[in-house]
C-alpha positions, 0 to 999 in steps of 0.5 A: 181644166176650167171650161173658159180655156176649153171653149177658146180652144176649141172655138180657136181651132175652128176659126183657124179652120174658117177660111170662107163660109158654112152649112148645107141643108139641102141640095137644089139641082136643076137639069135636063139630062135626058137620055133617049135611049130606051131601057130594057125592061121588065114590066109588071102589073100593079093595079092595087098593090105588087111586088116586084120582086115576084115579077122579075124576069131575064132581060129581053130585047122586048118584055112583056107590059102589065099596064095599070088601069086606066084609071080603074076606081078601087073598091070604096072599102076602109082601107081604101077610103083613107088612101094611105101607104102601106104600113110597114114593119120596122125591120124592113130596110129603107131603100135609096132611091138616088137620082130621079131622070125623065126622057121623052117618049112617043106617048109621053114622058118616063119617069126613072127613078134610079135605084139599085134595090127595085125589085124590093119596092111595092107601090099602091096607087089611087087617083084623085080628081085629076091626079094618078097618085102612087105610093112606094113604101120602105123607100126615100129620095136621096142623094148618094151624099144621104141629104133628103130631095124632091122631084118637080116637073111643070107642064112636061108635055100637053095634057099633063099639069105637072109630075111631083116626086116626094118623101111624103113621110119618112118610109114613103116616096109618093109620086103624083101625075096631074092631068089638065082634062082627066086622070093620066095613064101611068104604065109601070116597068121596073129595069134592074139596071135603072130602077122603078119605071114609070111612063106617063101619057095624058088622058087625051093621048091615051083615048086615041085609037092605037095601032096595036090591039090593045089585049090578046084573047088569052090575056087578062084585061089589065095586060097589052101586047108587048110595048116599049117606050121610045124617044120621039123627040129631040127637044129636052123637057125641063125638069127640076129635081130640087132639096126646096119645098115647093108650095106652102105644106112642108112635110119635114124639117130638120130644127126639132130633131137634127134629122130629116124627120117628118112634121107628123112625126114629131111631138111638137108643133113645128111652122116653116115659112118657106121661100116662096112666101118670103118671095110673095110678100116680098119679105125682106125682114124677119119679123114681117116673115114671122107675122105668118105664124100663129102664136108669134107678136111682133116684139116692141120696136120692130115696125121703125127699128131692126129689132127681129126677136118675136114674142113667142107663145107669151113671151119675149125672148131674151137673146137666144131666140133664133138660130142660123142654120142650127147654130146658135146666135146672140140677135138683138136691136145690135145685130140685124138680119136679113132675108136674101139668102134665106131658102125658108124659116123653121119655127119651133114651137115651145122649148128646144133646150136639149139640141140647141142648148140654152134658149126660150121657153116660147120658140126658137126661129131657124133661118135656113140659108141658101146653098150652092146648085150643080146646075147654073142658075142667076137671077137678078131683082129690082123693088121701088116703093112708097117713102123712097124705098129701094132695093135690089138683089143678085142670086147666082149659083152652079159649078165651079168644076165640070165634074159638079164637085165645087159648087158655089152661091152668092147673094147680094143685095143693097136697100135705101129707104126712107119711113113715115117717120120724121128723118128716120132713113135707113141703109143696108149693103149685103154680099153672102158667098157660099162654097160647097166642096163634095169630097166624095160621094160620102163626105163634103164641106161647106163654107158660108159667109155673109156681111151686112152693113146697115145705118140706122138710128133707133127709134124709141116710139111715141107716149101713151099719152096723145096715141091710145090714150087722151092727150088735151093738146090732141092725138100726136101726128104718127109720122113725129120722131122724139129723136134728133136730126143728129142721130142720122146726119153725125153719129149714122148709127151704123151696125155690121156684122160679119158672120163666117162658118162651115159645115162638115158631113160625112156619111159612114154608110146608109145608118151613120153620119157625123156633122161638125159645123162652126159659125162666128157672128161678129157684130159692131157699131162704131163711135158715136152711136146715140140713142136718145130715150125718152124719160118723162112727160109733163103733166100737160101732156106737151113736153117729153123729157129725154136723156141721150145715151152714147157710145162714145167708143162703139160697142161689139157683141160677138158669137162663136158656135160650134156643133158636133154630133152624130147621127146613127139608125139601129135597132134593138129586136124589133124596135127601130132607133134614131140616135142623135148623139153630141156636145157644142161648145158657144161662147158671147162677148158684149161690150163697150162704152157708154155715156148718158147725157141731157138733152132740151125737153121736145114739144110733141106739137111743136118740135124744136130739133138740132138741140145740143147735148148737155152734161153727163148724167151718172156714171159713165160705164166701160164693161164686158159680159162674156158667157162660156157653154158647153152642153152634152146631148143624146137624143132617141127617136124610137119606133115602137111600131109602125104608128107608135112613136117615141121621142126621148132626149136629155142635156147637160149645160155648163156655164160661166158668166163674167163680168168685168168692169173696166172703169171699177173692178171691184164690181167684177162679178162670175158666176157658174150654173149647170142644168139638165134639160130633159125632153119626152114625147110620143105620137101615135097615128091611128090612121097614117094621116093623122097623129096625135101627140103628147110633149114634155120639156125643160128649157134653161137659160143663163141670162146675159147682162146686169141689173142697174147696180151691176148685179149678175142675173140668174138663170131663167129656167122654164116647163111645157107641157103640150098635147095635139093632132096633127093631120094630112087632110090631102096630099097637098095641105096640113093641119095642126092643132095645139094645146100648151102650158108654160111656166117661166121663172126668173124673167126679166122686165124693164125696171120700173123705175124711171131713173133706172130707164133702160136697165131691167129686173127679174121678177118671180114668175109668168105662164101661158096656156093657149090653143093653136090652130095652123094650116098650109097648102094648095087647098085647090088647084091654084089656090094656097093658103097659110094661116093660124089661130092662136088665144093665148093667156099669159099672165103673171103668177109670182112678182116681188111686186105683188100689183103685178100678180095676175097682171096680163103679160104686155103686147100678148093678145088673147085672140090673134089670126093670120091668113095669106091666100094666093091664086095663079091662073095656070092656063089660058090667055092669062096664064101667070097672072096672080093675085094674093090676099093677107088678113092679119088679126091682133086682139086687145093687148096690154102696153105695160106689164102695170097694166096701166094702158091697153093698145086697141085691136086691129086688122090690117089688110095686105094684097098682091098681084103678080104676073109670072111667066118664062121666069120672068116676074112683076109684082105689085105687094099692097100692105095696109091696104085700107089706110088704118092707124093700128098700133104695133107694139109698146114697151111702158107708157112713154113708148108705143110704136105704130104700124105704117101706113098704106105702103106699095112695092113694086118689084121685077125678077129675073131667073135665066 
């Protein structure tokens, strides 16, 4: 059976089953179900630590109450001072904690969270500042559909901040009390028809004298006289119970592994961009979003064109750089992205080849979509900024059914803007519905869809010559565009892209799960698209010669993605397991026609446009390039002991290449390759908060597209080893610090020679080794930070070219920083009102790989303001603040993109 038939049987299958849209990674649910009744209770007491099996007594209309301390200071001992859960053994069972619900009582706020199992759980608990937090270990927060939640409460009452409920690591649920004045009282009951109990009082409402003695002569002093919660009031306190990360930590993620595995448990450094940064900095590109991330440079192009592949640690990806959803997608300056229906961005540091397939050696970027809510929720945005820039967008999401099982999400938004340069206009239109149907409380599909229409001419930069090098006619103004008039007003330059698919889960029972998901990308630009690129320029520096290059019959480039895996937990003796186990099938057809022609030279400093296109130059070409896969994975995440952890994994690839041309067919070329890809790692945590890890993998990836003379590229293969610790340096913020070594062989660069422009070559080898630094969170109350550092050398070690050997790799800097700051003022007259601050770093950085000119260092300021209050929103983002020329990127010395200028947005929301 030859393996192109098998791919487009399977892919078609799945297209038949593709009628709408695609896939879920976590549920958001905002309610405010609050039931007033009180439960009958068994209470307990748990200063320090307490089971509550051993406490669990007959149900009685009244129970006895073991109050915890208010707030009682534990004993500064080492076990103590690193404030951690309790270790657990593997063979202890994870108990579901399913929903989580709040009622209001006379003395505060209880907070219920529902399981069936409470009288397995323990708790530890300590205080810290203002908060009173506890630790449940051996328990995690799901749905009954198995999908991973937080808890999220703002302001419930007077006197208390705010009540979070997480997953803090894979065996432990932590709940946090924050109180405005002091440590809140927490009292604890564990119902056995509810679950674990927890009522909250402020520090305030708790000094008050009571009616009632507090303790009785023949009862210790952590004990009350019997009490019960009760509803005092009929106003419903707003909750949220929501699958969104909330700040700027992430303690998980699902990218490095397929399972909702915690950050600190994985032997790889792993950054996520979570949405409230894209809604801070009012992102609406993905390379702007990746510009927060250390060891990540903005790739040639990207300030003027659409082009959203980075450069990761080194090196620039070829295509496969970036994922949807997990699904592999081709993305290029041909297929645009865009940020609307983004819930946050996952980046992975170093190879992913064993889960993903083919792909780079530097990183891989997953854009994690939005999905559907059970409970209604719209919001409505509108921006206006500098160079005519306007855009708005539509979120909306609920119930479709009143029993909440089809639920539904569409996002939308419309952009025009103009640039800082010369008639470079941009347009894009963008609608993305999602539908969610739960089968059952084990099973559920979703469909996603999404279409984006934009209109756009390239931009191909300004000569090295006249911007970071002398030039005696003087510095070329950086609003100048080599192009032509025509390039907007007759060929529009437009791009689409349709992308459909679905996501299928299906739960087995609380150990097992299988995940079926599809996705296809189809993109197109229509006839008449011209790209007009620069070839030379004249010894005196004035005249740039250009060719015109056309796409008289439009062009496609289409993906298809289908994944099919399973995940299952097991254990062999003492030893816990977590298997990934599956196979994926991807296909990419490229194409269309091409015509190069010539165009009058451009006088830099005095422009003459509206020239009309001359003869054809060459050869005019009429191809396709089509790429079948199909890769086997298995995947073993061991649990040696409670802080001993090991990750094995291993793939297997098989891909076809052809490549037919339709004007000669004797250039017809195939050719097939198989590879495998292997993946250790281990982690050890000597403390619960820190981890200390060690990685080894391999990448593989079949490269797309010929050399000049039509001649298939071979595979580029690539090594990493890596080493780190990462750690919690509180609750509330992270910290990872990485050491890494890459070779990458058979990489392609731009050929050199200059009538071969826009074609590339493969040259021997490069290799990167560098030190990152990463941090996130809420460093103090109202103050978040995230930021990176990153030194990177990566060079060439092997070239055909040998003036090429050592040679620094283009658009790398040695050093580079990143660090967005935000503080909101959370009371008080001026409650709501926010301030952000960005400080973006980028060393010395070669322009070419010749190394025959260097673009200079910059940093580049970027600030916000922002008042927020009753869901209610207006922003002022600042980028640039001071005004400084900076040059972002190049490709070779006759093209070299500048950063833009001082830029204002201004934007108003509403959520209702």
């Amino acid at each position: 059976m030859k393996l192109e038939w098998l791919v487009s049987s399977m892919l078609l299958t799945c297209s038949m089953v593709t009628l709408g849209t695609n896939p879920t990674r976590s549920e958001e649910i905002s309610t405010k179900e609050f039931q007033k009744q009180t439960p009958d209770s068994t209470t307990t007491s748990s200063s320090q630590q307490g089971s509550l099996s051993s406490r669990v007594q007959s149900v009685k209309s009244t129970a006895e109450i073991w109050q915890i301390p208010k707030i009682q200071r534990p004993i500064p001992n080492a076990q103590i001072l690193v404030q951690t859960p309790t270790p657990t053994t593997p063979a202890q069972k994870i108990v579901q904690v399913t929903a989580v619900k709040a009622n209001p009582t006379n003395k505060g706020v209880e907070v219920i969270l529902q399981t069936s199992l409470g009288e397995q759980l323990q708790i530890t608990n300590r205080s810290a500042v203002n908060s009173f937090i506890v630790d449940i270990p051996n328990a995690q927060l799901r749905l009954p559909s198995g999908e991973a939640f937080i808890f999220r409460s703002d302001k419930p009452i007077a006197g208390i901040t705010g009540i979070t409920v997480i997953n803090f690591d894979a065996n432990t649920i932590r709940v946090t009390v924050t109180g405005e004045a002091g440590v809140p009282t927490v009292e604890l009951f564990d119902s056995p028809n509810e679950g674990l109990i927890f009522s909250v009082a402020s520090a305030a409402a708790s000094s008050q004298p009571s009616a009632q003695p507090q303790t009785q002569p023949n009862q210790s002093t952590s004990e009350t006289q019997p009490t019960q919660p009760s509803a005092s009031s009929d106003e419903p306190i707003e909750l949220v119970v929501t699958g969104e990360q909330d700040g700027y930590r992430v303690g998980d993620s699902s990218t490095p592994t397929k399972t909702d595995t915690p950050l600190r448990d994985i032997p790889q450094s792993i950054q996520v961009i979570p949405r409230q940064l894209i809604k801070e900095q009012r992102i609406t590109r993905i390379s702007d979003a990746l510009r927060n991330v250390s060891g990540i440079q903005e790739p040639a192009a990207t300030t003027r064109n659409v082009f959203d592949v980075p450069i990761i640690r080194g090196f620039t990806p070829n295509s496969d750089a970036i994922l949807r959803n997990g699904l592999r997608e081709r993305t290029s300056s041909r297929i645009p992205s865009e940020t609307a229906n983004l819930e946050r961005i996952e980046v992975l540091k170093g190879p992913a080849s064993v889960l993903y397939g083919q792909g780079s050696l530097g990183g891989t970027v997953n854009l994690v979509t939005k999905q559907p809510l059970s409970s209604p929720y719209y919001s409505v945005e509108a921006s206006v900024g500098s160079f005519d820039f306007y855009r708005s967008t539509l979120d909306l999401s609920g119930p479709l059914t009143s029993d909440k099982t089809l639920l539904y999400r569409l996002n939308a938004a419309v952009e025009t803007s103009g640039s800082f340069v010369d008639f470079l206009e941009r347009q894009r239109y963008f609608v993305s519905p999602v539908l969610t149907w739960q089968i059952d409380r084990n099973t559920k599909i979703s469909f996603e869809s999404e279409y984006l229409a934009t209109q756009q001419p390239d931009d191909s930069g300004l000569p090295a010559r006249g911007t970071v090098l002398s030039n005696p006619n003087g510095k070329i103004p950086r609003n100048r565009n080599i192009g032509e008039p025509f390039d907007v007003s007759e060929s529009g330059n437009n791009r689409n892209v349709l992308r459909v698919g679905y996501n299928f889960e299906h739960r087995f029972n609380e150990d097992w799960q299988v995940r079926n998901a599809f996705q296809a990308s189809l993109s197109n630009y229509p006839n008449n698209r011209i790209y007009i690129l620069p070839t030379s320029l004249s010894d005196d520096g004035r005249l740039l010669s250009r060719t015109v290059r056309t796409f008289p019959a439009g062009g496609y480039d289409n993906t298809y993605s289908l994944d099919n895996y399973v995940v299952g937990k097991f254990k062999t003796g003492s030893i816990q397991h977590q298997i990934v186990a599956g196979f994926d099938l991807f296909r990419e057809a490229a194409g269309g026609q091409q015509i190069n022609r010539s165009i009058a030279p451009l006088d830099l400093f005095n422009p003459v446009y509206t020239q009309t296109l001359g003869g054809i130059i060459g050869d005019p070409s009429d191809d396709e390039t089509t790429s079948d896969s199909l890769g086997f994975y298995l995947q073993d995440q061991i649990a040696l002991f409670n802080n001993l952890k090991l990750l094995l994994g291993g793939r297997f690839d098989i891909v076809n290449q052809t490549y037919k041309d339709f004007i000669d067919s004797s250039n017809n070329d195939f050719q097939q390759n198989e590879a495998f890809s292997p993946r250790v790692g281990i982690v050890y945590q000597p403390i619960p908060a820190i981890s200390l890890y060690a990685s080894y993998s391999r990448s593989f990836q079949q490269v797309i597209g010929t050399t000049f003379d039509n001649s298939l590229f071979q595979p580029e293969k690539g090594t990493q080893y890596e080493v780190g610790i990462k750690t919690d340096l509180s609750d509330k913020v992270s910290a990872t610090l990485a050491f890494y070594n890459l070779t990458r062989s058979n990489v392609l660069t731009d050929d050199p020679d200059p009538d071969h422009s826009g074609y590339s070559i493969q040259t021997g080898e490069q290799k990167s080794q560098g030190i990152e630094l990463n941090i996130g969170g809420e460093v103090l109350p109202g103050l978040s930070i995230i930021g990176g550092y990153a030194y990177t050398d990566a060079s060439v070690t092997k070239d055909t070219d040998t003036e090429l050997v050592d040679n620094i790799l283009n658009n790398v800097p040695k050093h580079a920083f990143t660090l967005w700051t935000t503080y909101k003022i959370a009371q008080g007259d001026l409650q709501g009102l926010g301030f952000g601050l960005g400080l973006y770093y980028v060393g010395d950085r070669q322009g070419d790989l010749a190394n025959t000119f260097e673009l200079p260092s910059y940093l580049r300021t970027d600030a916000a303001v922002f008042y927020e209050r009753n869901k209610f929103r207006v922003a002022l983002n600042i980028r640039n603040l001071f005004d400084i020329d900076y040059y972002a990127s190049a490709q070779r010395d006759l093209a070299v993109y500048l950063g833009e200028p001082l830029t204002l947005q201004g934007t108003v929301s509403w959520e209702f």
